[in-house]
C-alpha positions as CSV (number, residue, x, y, z in Angstrom):
1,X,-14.8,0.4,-6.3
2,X,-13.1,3.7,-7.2
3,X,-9.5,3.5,-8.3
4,X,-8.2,5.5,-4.9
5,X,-9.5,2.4,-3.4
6,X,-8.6,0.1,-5.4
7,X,-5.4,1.5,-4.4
8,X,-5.5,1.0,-0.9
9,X,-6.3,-2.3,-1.2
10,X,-2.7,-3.5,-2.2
11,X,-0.9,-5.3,0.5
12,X,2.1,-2.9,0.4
13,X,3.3,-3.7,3.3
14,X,4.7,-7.1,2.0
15,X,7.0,-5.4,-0.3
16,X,10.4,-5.3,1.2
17,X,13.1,-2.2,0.8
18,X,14.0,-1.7,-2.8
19,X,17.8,-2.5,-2.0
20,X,18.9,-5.5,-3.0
21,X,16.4,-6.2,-4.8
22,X,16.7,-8.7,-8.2
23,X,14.1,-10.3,-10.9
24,X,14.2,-13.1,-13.1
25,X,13.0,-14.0,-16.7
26,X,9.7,-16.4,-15.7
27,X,11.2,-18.3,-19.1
28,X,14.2,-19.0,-17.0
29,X,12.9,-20.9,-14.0
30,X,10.6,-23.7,-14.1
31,X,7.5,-23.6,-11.8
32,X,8.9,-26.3,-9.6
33,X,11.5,-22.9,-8.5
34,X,8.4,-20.3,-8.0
35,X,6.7,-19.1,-4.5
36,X,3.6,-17.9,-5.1
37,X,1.9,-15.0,-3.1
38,X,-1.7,-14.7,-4.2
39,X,-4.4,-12.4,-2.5
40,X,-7.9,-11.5,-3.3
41,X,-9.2,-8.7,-1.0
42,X,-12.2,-6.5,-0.9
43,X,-13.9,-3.5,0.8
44,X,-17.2,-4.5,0.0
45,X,-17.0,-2.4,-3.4
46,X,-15.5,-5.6,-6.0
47,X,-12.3,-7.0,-5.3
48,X,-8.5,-7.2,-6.1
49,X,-6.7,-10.0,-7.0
50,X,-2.5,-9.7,-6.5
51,X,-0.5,-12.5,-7.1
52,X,3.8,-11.6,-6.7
53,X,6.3,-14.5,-7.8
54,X,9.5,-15.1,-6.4
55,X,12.6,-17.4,-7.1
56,X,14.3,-18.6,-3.6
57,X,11.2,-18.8,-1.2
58,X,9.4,-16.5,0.8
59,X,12.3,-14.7,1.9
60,X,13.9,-13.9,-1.8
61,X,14.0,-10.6,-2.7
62,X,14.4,-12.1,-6.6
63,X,11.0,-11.3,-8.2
64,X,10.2,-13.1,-11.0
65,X,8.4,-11.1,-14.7
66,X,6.2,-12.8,-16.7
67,X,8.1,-13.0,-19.9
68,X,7.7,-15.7,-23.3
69,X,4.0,-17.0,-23.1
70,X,3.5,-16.7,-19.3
71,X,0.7,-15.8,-18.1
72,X,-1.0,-15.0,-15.0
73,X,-5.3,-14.7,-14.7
74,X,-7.5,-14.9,-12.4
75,X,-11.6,-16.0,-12.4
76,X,-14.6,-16.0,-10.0
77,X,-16.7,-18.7,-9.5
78,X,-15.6,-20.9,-12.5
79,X,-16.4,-17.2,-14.9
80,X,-14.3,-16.1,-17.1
81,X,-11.1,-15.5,-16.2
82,X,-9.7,-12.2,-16.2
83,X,-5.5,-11.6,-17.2
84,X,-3.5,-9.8,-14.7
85,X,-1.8,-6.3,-15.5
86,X,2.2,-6.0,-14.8
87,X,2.6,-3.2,-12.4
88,X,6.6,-2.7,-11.2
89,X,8.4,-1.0,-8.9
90,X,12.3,-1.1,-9.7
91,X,12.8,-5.0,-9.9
92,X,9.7,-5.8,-7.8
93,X,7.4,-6.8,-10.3
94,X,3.7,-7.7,-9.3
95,X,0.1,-9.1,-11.4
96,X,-3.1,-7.4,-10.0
97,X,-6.7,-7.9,-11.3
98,X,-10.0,-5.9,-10.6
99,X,-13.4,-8.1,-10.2
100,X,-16.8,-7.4,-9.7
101,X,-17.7,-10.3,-7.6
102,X,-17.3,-9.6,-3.8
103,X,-20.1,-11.6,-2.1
104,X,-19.1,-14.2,0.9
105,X,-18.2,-17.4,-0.5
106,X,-17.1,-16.2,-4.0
107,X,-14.3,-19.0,-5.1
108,X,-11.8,-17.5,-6.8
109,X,-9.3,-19.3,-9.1
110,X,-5.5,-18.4,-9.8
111,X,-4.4,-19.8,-13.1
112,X,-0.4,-19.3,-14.0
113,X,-0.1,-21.0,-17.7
114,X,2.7,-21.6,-19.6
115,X,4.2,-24.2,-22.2
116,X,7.7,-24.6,-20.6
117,X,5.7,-27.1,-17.8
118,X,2.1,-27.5,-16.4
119,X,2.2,-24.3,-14.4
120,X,0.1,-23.8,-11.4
121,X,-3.2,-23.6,-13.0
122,X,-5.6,-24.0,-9.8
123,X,-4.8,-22.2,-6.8
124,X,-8.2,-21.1,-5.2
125,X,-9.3,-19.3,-2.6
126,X,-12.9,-18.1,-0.7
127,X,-13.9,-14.6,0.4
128,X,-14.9,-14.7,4.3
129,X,-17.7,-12.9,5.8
130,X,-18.3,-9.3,5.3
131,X,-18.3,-6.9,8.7
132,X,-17.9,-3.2,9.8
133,X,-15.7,-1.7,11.0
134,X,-17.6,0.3,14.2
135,X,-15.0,2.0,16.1
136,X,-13.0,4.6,17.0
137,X,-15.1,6.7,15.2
138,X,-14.3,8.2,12.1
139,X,-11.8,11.5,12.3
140,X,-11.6,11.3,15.9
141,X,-8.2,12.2,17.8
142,X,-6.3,9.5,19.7
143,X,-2.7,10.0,21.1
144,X,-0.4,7.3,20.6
145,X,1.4,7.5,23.7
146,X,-1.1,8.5,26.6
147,X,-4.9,7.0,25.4
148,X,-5.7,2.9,24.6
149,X,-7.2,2.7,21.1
150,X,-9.9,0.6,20.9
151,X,-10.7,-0.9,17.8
152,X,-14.5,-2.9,17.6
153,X,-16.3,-4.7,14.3
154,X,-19.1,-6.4,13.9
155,X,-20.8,-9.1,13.3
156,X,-17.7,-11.3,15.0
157,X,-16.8,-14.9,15.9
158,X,-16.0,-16.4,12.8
159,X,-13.5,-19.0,12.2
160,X,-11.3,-16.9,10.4
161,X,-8.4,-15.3,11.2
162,X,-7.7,-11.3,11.7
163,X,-5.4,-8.9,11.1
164,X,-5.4,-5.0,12.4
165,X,-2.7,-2.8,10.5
166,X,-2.4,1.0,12.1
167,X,-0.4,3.0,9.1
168,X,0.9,6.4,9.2
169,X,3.4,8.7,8.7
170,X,4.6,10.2,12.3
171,X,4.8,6.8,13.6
172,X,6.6,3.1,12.4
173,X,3.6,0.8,11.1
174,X,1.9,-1.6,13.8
175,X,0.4,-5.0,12.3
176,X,-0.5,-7.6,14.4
177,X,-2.6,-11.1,14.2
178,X,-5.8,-11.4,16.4
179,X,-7.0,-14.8,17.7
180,X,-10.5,-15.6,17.2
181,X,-12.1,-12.8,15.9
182,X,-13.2,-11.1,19.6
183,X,-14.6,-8.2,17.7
184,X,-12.3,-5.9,19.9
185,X,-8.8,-5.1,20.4
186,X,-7.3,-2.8,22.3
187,X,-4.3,-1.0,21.0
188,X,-2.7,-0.3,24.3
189,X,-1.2,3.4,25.3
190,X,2.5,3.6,23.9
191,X,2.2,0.3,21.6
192,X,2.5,2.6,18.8
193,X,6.4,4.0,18.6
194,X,7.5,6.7,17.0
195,X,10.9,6.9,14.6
196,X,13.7,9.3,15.6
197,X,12.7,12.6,14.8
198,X,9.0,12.3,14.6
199,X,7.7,11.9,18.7
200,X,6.4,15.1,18.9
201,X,4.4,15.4,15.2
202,X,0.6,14.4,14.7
203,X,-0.4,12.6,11.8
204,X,-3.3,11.2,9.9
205,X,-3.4,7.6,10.1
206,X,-5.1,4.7,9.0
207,X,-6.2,1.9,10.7
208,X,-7.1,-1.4,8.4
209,X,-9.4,-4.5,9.7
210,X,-9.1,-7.6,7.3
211,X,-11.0,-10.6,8.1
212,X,-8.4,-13.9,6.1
213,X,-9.6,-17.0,4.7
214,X,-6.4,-19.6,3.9
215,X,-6.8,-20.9,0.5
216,X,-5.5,-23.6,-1.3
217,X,-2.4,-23.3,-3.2
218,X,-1.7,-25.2,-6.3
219,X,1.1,-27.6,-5.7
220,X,2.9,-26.9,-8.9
221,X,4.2,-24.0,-7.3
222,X,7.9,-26.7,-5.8
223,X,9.0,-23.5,-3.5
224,X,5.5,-23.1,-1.8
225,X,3.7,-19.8,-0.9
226,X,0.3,-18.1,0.9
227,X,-2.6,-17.3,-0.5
228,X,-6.0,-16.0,1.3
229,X,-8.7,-14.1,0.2
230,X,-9.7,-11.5,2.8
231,X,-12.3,-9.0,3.8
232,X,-11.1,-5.3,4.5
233,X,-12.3,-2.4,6.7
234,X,-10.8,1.0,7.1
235,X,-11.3,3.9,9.9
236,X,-9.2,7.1,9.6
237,X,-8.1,9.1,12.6
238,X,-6.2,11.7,13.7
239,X,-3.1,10.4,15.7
240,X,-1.3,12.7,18.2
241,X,1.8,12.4,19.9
């Protein structure tokens, strides 16, 4: 996986505006306070782990740093396990990891160690079924307000869930759940809105296919949290007015 990919695959989306914003020593709160937000996603080229702490439940914006002997790894299929690098933004601090492994029904394994209590040192989670992503077709033109985009993978009906995120910049962000992996969705003419300012610009956009398999969070993490591991497929377009 090259490192503009590797890239991509961070969920930004779940980082909220940078005001009001606050973190927290991790040698301040016990684990008992922590929600945990652990991902492992992959384009079919190795795999990123993400884990993001916070103090006050899914909500907070309070983002807690490793700090003292803390310390946040991750492993694949009972390997070795592999330490998490500090990446920050302001006071939104986050743990990613790059792995090799990226076949279906690689178990991976968050550890969060520390002395202060027993940590959280088993929250797993198992990568779905790979697919492709199979239309639109790549660099084609779609208008957001006068053509239905329709979006098609394959192989589908799995039992996991879906998610289809439409990003660019012209345009405000579309995400939305699908039920029962159909293997089609329709975005529908004039789903996609456009900010003040921006109706009448074209853009490039993205649009990301992720195929989610719940895991199972360790319950020494008292404030609770998600974790998945996921499957990812992108198609860029062109998006007009």
């Amino acid at each position: 996986m090259n490192t503009t990919t590797r890239l991509a695959l961070i969920p930004i989306l779940i980082f909220p505006a940078l005001v009001g914003c606050e973190s927290i020593e991790s040698q301040d709160i016990l684990t008992s306070g922590i929600y945990a937000d652990l991902t492992v996603i992959t384009d079919g080229d190795g795999a990123r782990a993400q884990a993001i702490l916070r103090s006050g439940g899914a909500t907070s914006n309070t983002f807690v740093q490793l700090t003292g002997d803390d310390d946040l790894s991750v492993s694949a299929d009972g390997g070795e396990a592999v330490a998490m690098s500090e990446q920050n933004l302001g006071d939104i601090y986050s743990y990613t990891a790059d792995l090799d492994e990226d076949a279906a029904g690689t178990e991976f394994t968050f550890a969060f160690t520390r002395t202060i209590d027993d940590g959280a040192p088993a929250s797993t989670a198992v990568l779905p079924e790979p697919f492709n992503a199979t239309g639109p077709a790549e660099d084609s033109t779609a208008s957001r307000t006068a053509d239905d985009i329709t979006i098609t993978w394959e192989p589908s009906g799995s039992a996991d869930d879906m998610e289809l995120k439409v990003h660019g910049d012209c345009f405000i962000d579309l995400s939305v759940p699908i039920e029962g992996d159909p293997g089609t969705y329709v975005v529908e003419a004039g789903t996609i809105e456009s900010p003040d300012g921006t109706a009448d610009q074209a853009c490039d956009a993205t649009i990301t296919i992720m195929r989610k398999r719940s895991g199972s969070l360790d319950a020494g993490f008292g404030e609770g949290g998600v974790i998945y591991a996921a499957q990812s497929r992108e198609i860029k377009i062109r998006m007009d007015p």
